[in-house]
mmCIF entry with sequence, helices, sheets and N, C-alpha, C, O atoms, coordinates in Angstrom:
data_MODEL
# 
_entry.id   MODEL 
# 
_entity.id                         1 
_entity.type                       polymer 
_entity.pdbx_number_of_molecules   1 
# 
_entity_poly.entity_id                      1 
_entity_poly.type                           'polypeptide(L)' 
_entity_poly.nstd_linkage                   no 
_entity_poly.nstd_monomer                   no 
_entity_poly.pdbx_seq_one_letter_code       
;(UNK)(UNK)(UNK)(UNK)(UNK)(UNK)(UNK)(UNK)(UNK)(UNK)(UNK)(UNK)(UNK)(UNK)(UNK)(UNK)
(UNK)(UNK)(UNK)(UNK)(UNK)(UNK)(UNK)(UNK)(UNK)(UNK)(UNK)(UNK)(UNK)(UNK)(UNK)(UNK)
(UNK)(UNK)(UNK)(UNK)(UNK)(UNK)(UNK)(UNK)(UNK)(UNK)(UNK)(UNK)(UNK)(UNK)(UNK)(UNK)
(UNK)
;
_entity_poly.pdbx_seq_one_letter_code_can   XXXXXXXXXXXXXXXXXXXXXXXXXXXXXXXXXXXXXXXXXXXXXXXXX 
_entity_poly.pdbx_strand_id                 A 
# 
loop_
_entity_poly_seq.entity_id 
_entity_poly_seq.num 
_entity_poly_seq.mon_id 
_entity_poly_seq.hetero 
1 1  UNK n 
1 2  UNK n 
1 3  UNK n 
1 4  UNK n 
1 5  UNK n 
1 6  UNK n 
1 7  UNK n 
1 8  UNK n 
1 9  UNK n 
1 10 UNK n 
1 11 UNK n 
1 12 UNK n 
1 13 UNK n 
1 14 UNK n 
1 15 UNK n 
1 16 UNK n 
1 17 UNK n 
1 18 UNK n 
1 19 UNK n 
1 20 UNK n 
1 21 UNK n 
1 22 UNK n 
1 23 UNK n 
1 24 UNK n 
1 25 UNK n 
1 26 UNK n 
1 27 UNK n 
1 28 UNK n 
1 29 UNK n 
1 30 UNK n 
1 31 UNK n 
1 32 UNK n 
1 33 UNK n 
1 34 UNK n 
1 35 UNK n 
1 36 UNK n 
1 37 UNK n 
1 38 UNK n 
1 39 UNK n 
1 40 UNK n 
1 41 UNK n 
1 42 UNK n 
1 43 UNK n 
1 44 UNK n 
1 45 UNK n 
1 46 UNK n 
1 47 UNK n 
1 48 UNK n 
1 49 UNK n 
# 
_struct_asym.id          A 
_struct_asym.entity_id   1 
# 
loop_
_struct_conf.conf_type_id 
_struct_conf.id 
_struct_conf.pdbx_PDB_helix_id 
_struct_conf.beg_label_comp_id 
_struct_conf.beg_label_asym_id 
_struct_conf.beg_label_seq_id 
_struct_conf.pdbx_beg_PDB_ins_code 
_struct_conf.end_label_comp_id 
_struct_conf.end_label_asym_id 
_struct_conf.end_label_seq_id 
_struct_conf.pdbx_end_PDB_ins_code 
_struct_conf.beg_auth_comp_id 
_struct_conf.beg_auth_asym_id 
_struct_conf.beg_auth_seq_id 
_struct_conf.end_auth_comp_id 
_struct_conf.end_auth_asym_id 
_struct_conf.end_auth_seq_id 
_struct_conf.pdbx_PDB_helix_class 
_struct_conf.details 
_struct_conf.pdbx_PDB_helix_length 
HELX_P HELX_P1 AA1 UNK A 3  ? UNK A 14 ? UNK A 3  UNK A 14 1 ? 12 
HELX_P HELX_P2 AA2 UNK A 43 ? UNK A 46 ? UNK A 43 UNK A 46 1 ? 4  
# 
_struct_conf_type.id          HELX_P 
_struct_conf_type.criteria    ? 
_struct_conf_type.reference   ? 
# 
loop_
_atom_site.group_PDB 
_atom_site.id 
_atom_site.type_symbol 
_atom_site.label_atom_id 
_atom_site.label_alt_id 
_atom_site.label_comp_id 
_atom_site.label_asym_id 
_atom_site.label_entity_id 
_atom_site.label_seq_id 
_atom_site.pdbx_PDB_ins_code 
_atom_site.Cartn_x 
_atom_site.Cartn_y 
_atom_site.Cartn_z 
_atom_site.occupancy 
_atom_site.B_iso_or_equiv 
_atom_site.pdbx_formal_charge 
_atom_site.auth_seq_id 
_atom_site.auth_comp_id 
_atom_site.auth_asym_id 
_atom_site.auth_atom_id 
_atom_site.pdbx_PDB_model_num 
ATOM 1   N N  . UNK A 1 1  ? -18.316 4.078  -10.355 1.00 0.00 ? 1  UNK A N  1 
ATOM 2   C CA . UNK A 1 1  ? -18.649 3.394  -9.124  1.00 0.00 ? 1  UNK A CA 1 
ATOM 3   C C  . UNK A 1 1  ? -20.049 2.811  -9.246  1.00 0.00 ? 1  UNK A C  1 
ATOM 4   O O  . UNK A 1 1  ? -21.001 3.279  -9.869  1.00 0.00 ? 1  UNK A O  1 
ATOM 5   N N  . UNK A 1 2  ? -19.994 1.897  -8.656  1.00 0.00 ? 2  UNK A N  1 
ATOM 6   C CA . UNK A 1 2  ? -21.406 0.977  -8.954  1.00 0.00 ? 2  UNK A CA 1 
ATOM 7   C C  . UNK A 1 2  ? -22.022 1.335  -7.886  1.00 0.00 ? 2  UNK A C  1 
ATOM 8   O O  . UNK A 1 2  ? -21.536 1.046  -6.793  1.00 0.00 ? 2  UNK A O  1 
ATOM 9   N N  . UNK A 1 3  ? -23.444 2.169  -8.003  1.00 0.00 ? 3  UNK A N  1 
ATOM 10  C CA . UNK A 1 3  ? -23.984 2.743  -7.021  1.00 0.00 ? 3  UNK A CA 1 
ATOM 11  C C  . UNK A 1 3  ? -24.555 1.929  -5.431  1.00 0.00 ? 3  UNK A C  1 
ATOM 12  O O  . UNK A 1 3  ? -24.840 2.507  -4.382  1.00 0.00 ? 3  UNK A O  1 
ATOM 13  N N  . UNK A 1 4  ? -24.593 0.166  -5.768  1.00 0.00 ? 4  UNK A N  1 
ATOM 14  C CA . UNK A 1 4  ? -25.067 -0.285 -5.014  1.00 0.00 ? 4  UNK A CA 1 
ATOM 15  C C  . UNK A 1 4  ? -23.731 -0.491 -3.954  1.00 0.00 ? 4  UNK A C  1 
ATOM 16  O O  . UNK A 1 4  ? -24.063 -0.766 -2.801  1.00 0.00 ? 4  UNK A O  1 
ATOM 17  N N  . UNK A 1 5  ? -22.511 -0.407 -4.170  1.00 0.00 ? 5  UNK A N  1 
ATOM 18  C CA . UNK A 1 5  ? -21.334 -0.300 -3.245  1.00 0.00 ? 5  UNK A CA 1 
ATOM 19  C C  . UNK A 1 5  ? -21.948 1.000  -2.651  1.00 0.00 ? 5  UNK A C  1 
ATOM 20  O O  . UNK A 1 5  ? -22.398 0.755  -1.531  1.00 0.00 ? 5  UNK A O  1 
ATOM 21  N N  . UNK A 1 6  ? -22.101 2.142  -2.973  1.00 0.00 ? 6  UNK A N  1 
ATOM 22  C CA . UNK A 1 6  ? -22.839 3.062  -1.776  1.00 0.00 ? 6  UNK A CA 1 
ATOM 23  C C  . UNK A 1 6  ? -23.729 3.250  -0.721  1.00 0.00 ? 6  UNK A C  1 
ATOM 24  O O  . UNK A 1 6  ? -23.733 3.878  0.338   1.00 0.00 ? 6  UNK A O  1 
ATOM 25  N N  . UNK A 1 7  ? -24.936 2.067  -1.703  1.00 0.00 ? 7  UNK A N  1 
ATOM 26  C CA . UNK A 1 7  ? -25.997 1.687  -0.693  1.00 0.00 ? 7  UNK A CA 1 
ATOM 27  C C  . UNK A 1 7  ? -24.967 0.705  0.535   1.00 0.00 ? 7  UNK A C  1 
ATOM 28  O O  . UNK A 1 7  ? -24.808 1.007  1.717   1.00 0.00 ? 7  UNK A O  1 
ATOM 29  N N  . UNK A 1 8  ? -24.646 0.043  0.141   1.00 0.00 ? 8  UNK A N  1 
ATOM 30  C CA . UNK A 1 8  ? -24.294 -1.346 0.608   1.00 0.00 ? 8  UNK A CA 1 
ATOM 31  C C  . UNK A 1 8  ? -23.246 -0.313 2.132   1.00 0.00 ? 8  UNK A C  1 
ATOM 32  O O  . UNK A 1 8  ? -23.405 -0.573 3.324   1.00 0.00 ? 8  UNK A O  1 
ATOM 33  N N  . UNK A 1 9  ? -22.266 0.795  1.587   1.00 0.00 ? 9  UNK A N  1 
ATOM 34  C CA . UNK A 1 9  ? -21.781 1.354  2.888   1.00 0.00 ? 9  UNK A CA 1 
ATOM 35  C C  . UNK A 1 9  ? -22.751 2.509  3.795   1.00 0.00 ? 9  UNK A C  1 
ATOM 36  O O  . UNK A 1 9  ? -22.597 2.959  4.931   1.00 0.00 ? 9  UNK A O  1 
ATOM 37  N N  . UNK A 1 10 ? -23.766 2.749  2.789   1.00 0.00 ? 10 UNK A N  1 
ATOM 38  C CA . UNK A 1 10 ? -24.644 3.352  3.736   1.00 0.00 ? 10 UNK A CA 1 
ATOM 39  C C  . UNK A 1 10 ? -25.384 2.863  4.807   1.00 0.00 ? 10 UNK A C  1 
ATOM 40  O O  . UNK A 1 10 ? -25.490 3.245  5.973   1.00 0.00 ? 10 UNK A O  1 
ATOM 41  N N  . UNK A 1 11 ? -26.046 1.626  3.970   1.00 0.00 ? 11 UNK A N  1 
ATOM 42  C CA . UNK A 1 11 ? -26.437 0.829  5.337   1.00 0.00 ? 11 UNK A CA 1 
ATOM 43  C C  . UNK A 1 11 ? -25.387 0.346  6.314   1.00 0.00 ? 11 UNK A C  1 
ATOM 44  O O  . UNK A 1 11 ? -25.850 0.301  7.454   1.00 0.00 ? 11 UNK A O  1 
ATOM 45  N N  . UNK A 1 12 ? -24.232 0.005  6.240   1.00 0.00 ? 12 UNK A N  1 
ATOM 46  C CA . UNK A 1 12 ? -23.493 -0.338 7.383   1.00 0.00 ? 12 UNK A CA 1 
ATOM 47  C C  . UNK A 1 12 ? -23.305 0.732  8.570   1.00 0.00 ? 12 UNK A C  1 
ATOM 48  O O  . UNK A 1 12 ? -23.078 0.461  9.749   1.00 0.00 ? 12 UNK A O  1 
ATOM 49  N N  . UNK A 1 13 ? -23.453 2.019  7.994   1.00 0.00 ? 13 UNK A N  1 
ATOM 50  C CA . UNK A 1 13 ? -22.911 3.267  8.558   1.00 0.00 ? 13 UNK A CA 1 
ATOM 51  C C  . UNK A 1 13 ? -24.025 3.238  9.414   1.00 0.00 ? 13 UNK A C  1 
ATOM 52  O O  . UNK A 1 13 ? -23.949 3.334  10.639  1.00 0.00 ? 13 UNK A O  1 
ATOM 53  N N  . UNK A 1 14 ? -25.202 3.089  8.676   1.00 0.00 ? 14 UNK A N  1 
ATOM 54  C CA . UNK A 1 14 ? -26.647 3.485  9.531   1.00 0.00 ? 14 UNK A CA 1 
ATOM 55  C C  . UNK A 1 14 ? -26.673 2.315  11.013  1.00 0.00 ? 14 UNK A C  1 
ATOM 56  O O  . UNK A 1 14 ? -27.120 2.663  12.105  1.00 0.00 ? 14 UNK A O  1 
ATOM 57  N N  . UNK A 1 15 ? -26.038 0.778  10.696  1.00 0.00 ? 15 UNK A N  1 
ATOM 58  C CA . UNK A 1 15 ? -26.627 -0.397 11.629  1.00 0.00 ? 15 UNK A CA 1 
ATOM 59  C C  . UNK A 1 15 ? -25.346 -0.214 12.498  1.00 0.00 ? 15 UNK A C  1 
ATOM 60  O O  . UNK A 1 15 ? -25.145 -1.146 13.277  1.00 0.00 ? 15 UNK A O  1 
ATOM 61  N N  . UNK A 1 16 ? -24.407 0.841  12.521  1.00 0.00 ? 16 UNK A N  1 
ATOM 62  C CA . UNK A 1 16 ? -22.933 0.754  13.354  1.00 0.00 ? 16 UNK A CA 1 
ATOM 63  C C  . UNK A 1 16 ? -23.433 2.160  14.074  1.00 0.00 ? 16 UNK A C  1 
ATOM 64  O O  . UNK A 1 16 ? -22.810 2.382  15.112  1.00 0.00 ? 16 UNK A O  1 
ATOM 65  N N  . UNK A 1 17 ? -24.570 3.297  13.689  1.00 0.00 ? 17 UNK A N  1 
ATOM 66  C CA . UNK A 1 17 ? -24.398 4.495  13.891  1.00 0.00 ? 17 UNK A CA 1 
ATOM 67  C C  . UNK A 1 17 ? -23.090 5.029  13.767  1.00 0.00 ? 17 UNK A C  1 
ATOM 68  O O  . UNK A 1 17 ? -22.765 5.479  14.867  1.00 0.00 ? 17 UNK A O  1 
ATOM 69  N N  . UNK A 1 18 ? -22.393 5.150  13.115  1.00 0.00 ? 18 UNK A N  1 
ATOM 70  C CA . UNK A 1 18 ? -21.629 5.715  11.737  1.00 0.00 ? 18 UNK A CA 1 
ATOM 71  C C  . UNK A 1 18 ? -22.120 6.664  11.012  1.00 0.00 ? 18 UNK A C  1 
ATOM 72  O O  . UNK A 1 18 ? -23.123 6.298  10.399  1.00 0.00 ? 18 UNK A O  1 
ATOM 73  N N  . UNK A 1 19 ? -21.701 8.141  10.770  1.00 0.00 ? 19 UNK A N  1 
ATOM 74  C CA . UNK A 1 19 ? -21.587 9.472  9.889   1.00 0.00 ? 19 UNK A CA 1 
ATOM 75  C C  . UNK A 1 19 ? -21.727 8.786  8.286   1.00 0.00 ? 19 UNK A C  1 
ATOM 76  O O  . UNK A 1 19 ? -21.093 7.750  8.085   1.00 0.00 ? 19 UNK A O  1 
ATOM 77  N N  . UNK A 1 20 ? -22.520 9.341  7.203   1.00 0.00 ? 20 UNK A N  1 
ATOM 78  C CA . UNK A 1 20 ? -22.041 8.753  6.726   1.00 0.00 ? 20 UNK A CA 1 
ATOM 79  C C  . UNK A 1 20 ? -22.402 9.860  5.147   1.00 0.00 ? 20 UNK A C  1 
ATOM 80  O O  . UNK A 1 20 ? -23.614 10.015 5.000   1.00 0.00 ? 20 UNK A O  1 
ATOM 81  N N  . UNK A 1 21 ? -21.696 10.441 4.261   1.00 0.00 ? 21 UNK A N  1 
ATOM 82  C CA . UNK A 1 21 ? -21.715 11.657 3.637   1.00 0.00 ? 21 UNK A CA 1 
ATOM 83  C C  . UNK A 1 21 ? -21.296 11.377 2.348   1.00 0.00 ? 21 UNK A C  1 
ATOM 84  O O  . UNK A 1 21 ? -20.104 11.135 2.162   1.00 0.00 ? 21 UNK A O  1 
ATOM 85  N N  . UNK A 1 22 ? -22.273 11.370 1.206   1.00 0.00 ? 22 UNK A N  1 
ATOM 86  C CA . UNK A 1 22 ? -22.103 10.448 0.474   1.00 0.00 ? 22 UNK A CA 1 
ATOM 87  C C  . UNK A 1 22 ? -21.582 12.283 -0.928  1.00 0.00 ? 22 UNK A C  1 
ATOM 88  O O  . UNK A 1 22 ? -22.165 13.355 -1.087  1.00 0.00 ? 22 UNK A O  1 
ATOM 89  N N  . UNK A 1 23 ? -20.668 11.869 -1.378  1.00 0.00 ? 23 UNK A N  1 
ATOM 90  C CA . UNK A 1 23 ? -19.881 13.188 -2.124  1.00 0.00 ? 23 UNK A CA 1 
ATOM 91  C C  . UNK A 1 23 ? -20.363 13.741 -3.150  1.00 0.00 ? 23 UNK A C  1 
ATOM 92  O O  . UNK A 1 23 ? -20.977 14.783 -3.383  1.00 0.00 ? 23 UNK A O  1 
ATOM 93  N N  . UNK A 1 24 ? -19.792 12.428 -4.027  1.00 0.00 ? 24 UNK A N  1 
ATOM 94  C CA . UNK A 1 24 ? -20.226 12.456 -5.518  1.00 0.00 ? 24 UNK A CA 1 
ATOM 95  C C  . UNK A 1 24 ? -20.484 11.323 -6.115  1.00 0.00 ? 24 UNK A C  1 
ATOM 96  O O  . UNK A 1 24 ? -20.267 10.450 -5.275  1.00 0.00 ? 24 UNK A O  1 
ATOM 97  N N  . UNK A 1 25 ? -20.942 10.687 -7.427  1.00 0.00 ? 25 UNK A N  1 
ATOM 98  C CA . UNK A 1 25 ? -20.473 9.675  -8.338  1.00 0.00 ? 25 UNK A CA 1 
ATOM 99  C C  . UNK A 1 25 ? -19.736 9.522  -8.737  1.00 0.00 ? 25 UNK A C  1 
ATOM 100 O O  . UNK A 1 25 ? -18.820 10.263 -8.384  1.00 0.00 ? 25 UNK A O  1 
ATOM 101 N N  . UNK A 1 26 ? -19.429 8.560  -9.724  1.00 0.00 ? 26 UNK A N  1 
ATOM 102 C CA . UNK A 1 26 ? -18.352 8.198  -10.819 1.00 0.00 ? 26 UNK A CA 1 
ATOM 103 C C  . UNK A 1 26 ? -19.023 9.615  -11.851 1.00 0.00 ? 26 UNK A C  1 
ATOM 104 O O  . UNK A 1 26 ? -20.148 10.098 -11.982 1.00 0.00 ? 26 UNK A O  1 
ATOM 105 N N  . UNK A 1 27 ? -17.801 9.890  -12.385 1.00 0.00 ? 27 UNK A N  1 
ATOM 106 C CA . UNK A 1 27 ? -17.747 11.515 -13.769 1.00 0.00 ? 27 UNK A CA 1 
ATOM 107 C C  . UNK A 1 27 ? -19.252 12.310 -13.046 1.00 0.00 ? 27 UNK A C  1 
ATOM 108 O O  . UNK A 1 27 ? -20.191 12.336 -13.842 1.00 0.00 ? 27 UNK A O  1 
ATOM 109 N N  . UNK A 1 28 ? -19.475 12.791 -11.972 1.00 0.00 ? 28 UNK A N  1 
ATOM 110 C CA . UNK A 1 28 ? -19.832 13.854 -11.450 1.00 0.00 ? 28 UNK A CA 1 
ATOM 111 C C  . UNK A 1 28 ? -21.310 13.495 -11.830 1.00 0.00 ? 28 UNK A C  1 
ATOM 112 O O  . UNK A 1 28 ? -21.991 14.506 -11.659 1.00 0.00 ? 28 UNK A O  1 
ATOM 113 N N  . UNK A 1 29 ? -22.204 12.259 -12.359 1.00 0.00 ? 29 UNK A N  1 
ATOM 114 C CA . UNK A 1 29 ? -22.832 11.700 -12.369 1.00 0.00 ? 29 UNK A CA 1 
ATOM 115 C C  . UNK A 1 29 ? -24.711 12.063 -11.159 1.00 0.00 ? 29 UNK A C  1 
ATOM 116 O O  . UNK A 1 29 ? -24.894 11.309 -10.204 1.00 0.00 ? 29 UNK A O  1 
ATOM 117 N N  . UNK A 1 30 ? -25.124 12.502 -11.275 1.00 0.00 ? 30 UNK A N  1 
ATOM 118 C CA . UNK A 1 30 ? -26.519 12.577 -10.145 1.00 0.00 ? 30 UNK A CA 1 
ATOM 119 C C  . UNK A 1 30 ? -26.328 11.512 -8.966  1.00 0.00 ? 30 UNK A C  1 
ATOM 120 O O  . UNK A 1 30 ? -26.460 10.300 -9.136  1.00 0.00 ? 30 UNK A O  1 
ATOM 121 N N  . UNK A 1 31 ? -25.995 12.129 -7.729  1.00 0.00 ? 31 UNK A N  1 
ATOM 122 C CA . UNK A 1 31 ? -26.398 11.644 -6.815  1.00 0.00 ? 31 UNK A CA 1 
ATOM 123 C C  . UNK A 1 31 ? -28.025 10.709 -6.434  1.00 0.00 ? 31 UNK A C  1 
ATOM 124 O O  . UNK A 1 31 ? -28.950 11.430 -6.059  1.00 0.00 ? 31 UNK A O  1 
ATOM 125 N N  . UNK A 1 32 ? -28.297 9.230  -6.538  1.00 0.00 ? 32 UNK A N  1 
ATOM 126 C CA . UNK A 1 32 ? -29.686 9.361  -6.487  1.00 0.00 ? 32 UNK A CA 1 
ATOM 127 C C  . UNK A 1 32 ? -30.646 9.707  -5.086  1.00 0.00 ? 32 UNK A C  1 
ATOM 128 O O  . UNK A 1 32 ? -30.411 9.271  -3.959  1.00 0.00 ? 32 UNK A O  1 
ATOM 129 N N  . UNK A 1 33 ? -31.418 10.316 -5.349  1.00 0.00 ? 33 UNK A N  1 
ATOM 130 C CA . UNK A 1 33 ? -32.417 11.126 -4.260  1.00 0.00 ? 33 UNK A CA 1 
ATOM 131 C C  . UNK A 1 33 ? -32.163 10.420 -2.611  1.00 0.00 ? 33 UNK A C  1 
ATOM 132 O O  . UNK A 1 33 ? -32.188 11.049 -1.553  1.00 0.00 ? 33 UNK A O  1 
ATOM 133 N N  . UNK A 1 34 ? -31.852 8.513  -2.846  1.00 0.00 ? 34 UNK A N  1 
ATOM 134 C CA . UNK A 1 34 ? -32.433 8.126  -1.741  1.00 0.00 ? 34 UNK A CA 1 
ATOM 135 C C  . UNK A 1 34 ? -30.971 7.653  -1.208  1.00 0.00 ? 34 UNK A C  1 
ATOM 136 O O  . UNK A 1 34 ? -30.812 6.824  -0.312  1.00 0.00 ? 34 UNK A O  1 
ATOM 137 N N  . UNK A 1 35 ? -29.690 8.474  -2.075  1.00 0.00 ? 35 UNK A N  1 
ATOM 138 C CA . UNK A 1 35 ? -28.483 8.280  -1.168  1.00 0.00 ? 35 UNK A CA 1 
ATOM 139 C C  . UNK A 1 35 ? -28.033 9.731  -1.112  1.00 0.00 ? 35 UNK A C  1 
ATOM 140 O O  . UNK A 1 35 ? -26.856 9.936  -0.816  1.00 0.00 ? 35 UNK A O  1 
ATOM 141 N N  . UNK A 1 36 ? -28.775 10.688 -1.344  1.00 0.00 ? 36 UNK A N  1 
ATOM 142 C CA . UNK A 1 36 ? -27.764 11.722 -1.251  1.00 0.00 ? 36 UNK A CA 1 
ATOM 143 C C  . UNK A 1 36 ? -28.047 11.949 0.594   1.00 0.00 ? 36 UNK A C  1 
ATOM 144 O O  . UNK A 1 36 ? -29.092 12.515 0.916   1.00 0.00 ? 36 UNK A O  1 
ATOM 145 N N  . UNK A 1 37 ? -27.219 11.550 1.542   1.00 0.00 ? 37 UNK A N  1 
ATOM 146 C CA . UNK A 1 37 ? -27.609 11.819 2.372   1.00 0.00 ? 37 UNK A CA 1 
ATOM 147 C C  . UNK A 1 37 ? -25.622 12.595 3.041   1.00 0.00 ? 37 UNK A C  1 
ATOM 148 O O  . UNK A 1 37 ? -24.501 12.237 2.681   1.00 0.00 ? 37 UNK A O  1 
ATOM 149 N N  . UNK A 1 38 ? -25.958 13.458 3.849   1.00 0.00 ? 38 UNK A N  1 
ATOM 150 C CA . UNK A 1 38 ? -24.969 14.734 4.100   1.00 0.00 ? 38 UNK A CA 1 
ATOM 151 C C  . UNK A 1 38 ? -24.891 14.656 5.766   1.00 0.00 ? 38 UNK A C  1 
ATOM 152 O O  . UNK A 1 38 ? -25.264 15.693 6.317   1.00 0.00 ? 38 UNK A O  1 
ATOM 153 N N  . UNK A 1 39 ? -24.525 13.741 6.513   1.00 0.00 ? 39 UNK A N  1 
ATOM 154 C CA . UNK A 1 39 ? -24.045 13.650 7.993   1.00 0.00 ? 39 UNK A CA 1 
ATOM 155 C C  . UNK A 1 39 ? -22.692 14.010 8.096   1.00 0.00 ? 39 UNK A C  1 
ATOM 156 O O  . UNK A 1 39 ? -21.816 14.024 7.231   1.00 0.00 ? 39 UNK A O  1 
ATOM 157 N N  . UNK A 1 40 ? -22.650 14.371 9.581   1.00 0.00 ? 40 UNK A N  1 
ATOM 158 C CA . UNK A 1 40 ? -21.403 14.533 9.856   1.00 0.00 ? 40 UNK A CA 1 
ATOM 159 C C  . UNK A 1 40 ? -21.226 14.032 11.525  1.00 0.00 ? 40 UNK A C  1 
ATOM 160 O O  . UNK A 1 40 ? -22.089 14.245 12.376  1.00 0.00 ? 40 UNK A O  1 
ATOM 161 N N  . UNK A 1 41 ? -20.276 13.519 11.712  1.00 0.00 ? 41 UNK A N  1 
ATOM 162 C CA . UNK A 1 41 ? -19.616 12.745 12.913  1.00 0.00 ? 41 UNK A CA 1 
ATOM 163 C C  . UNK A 1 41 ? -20.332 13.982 14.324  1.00 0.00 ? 41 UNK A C  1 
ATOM 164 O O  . UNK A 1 41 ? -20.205 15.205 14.269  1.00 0.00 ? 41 UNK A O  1 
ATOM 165 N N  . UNK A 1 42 ? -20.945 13.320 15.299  1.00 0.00 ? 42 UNK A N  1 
ATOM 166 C CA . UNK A 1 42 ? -21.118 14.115 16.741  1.00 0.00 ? 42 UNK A CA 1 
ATOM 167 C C  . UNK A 1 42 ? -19.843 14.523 16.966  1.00 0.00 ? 42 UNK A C  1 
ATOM 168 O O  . UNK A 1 42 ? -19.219 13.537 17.357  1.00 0.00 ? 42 UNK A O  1 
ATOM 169 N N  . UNK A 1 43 ? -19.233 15.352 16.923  1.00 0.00 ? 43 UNK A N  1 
ATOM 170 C CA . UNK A 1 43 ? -18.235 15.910 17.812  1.00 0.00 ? 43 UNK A CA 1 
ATOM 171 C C  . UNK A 1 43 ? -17.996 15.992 19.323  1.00 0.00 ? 43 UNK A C  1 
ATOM 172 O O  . UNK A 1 43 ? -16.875 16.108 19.819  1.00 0.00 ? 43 UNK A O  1 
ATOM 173 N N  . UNK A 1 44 ? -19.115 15.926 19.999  1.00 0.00 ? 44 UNK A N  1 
ATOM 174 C CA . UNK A 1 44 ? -19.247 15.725 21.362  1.00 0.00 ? 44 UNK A CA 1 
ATOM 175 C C  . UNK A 1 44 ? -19.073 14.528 21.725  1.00 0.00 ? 44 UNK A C  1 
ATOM 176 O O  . UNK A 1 44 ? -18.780 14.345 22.906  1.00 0.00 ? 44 UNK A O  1 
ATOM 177 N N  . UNK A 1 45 ? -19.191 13.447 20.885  1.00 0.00 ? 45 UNK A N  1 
ATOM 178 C CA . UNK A 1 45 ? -19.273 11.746 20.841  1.00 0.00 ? 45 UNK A CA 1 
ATOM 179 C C  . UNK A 1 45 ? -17.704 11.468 20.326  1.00 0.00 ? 45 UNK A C  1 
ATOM 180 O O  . UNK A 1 45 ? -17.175 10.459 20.793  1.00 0.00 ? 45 UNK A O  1 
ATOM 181 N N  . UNK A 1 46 ? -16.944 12.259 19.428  1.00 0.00 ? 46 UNK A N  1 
ATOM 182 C CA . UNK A 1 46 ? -16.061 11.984 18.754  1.00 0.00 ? 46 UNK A CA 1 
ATOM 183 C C  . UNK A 1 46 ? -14.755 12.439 20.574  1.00 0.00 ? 46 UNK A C  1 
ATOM 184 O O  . UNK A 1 46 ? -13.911 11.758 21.157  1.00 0.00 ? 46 UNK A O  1 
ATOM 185 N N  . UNK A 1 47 ? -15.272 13.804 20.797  1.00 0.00 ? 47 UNK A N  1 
ATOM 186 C CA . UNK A 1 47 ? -14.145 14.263 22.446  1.00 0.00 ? 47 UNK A CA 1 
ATOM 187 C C  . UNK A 1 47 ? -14.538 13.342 23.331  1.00 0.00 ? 47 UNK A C  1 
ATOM 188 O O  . UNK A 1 47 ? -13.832 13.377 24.339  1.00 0.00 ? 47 UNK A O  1 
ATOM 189 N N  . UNK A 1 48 ? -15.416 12.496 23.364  1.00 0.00 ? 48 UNK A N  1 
ATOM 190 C CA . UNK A 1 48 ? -15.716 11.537 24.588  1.00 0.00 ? 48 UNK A CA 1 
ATOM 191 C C  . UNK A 1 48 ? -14.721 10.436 24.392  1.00 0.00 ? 48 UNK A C  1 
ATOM 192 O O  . UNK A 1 48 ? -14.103 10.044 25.382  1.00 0.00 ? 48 UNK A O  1 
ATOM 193 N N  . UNK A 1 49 ? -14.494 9.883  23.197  1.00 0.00 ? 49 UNK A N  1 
ATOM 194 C CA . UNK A 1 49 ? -13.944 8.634  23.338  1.00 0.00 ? 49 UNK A CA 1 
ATOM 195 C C  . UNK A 1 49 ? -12.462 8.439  23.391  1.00 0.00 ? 49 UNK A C  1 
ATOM 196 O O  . UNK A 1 49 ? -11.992 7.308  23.518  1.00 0.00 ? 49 UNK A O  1 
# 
């Protein structure tokens, strides 16, 4: 996976406020520092709608 397809859905996630939980790489590869980021969906936001 070409790491900038990650950036590229991270920022969308961030400008939609969108969860956004980034797993792994391509062959288990280092996450880099400034995408390893680990959100998870409001649940209180998720029963509202």
């Amino acid at each position: 996976m070409e790491p900038q397809w990650a950036y590229d859905v991270r920022d969308q996630c961030q400008q939609m406020g969108i969860a956004f939980f980034m797993k792994q790489m391509t062959k288990k590869a280092p996450i880099p520092d400034d995408l390893l980021v680990r959100e998870f969906p409001d649940l209180r936001r998720c029963l509202a709608d």
